[in-house]
C-alpha positions in Angstrom: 0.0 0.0 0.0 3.1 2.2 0.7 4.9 1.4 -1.8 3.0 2.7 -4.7 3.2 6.2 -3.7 6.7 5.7 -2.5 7.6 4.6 -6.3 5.4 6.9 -8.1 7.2 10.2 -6.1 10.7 8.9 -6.7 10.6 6.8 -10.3 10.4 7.4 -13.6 8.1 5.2 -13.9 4.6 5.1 -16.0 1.4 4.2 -14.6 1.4 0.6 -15.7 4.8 0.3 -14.9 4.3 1.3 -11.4 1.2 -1.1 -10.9 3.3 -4.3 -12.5 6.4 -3.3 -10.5 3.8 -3.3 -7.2 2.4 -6.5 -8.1 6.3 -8.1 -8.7 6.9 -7.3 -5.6 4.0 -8.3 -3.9 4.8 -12.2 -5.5 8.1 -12.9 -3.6 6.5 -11.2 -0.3 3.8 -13.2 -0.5 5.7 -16.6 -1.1 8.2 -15.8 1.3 5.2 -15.8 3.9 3.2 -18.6 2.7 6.4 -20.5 3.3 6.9 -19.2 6.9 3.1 -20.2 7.3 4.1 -23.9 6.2 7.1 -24.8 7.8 5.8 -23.6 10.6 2.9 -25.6 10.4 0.6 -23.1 10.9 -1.7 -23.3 8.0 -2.8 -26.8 6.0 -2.9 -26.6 2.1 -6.4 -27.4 2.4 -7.5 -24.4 3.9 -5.5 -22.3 1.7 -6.6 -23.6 -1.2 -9.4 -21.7 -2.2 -7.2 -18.4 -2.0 -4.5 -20.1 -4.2 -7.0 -20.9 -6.6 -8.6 -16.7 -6.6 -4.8 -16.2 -6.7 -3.9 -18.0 -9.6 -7.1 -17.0 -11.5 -6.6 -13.7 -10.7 -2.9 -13.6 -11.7 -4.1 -15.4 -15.0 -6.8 -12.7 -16.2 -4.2 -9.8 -14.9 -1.6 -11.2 -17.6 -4.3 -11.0 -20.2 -5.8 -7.8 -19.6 -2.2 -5.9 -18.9 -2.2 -3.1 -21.6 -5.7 -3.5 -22.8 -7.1 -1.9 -19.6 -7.0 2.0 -19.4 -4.9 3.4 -16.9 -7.8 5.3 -14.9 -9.8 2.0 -14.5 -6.4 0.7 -13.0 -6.2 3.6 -10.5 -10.0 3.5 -9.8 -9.9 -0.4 -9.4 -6.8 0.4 -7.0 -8.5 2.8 -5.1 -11.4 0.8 -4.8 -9.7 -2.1 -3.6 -8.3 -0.1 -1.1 -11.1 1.3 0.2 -12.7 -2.5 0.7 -9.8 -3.4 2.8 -9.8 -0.9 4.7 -13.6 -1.0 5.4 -13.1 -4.8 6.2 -10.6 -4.1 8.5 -12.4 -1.2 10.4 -15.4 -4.0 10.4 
């Protein structure tokens, strides 16, 4: 969440480059996690399965659409997703 603005004020970065640079690294944080998670023995594949799954559909239809989506739906969708978190979190 930081790290968007943080890129955006000091890069020379496009739009769409910023967002795919967010999302690369995003990927290792994540993976570096889930590991943690499973040596750990704190989570079962089973449960995580259906969020692997939203993952891995997600990350499919991302790849597609990457250049055919306009910019201001990617910051709108951004924001919105934002503003969902946040509201889940607060509730």
């Amino acid at each position: 969440m930081v790290f968007l603005p943080l890129l955006s004020r000091r890069g020379d970065l496009s739009s769409r480059q910023l967002f795919a640079t967010c999302v690369g690294v995003i990927f290792p944080v994540c993976l570096i996690s889930a590991g943690v998670y499973f040596i750990r023995s704190e989570i079962s594949l089973l449960s995580a399965l259906p969020y692997l799954l939203g993952g891995l559909i997600g990350g499919f239809l991302g790849g597609r659409l990457y250049g055919r989506v306009p910019t201001v739906w990617l910051r709108r969708l951004f924001a919105l997703f934002l503003f969902y978190a946040g509201a889940r979190y607060l509730f």
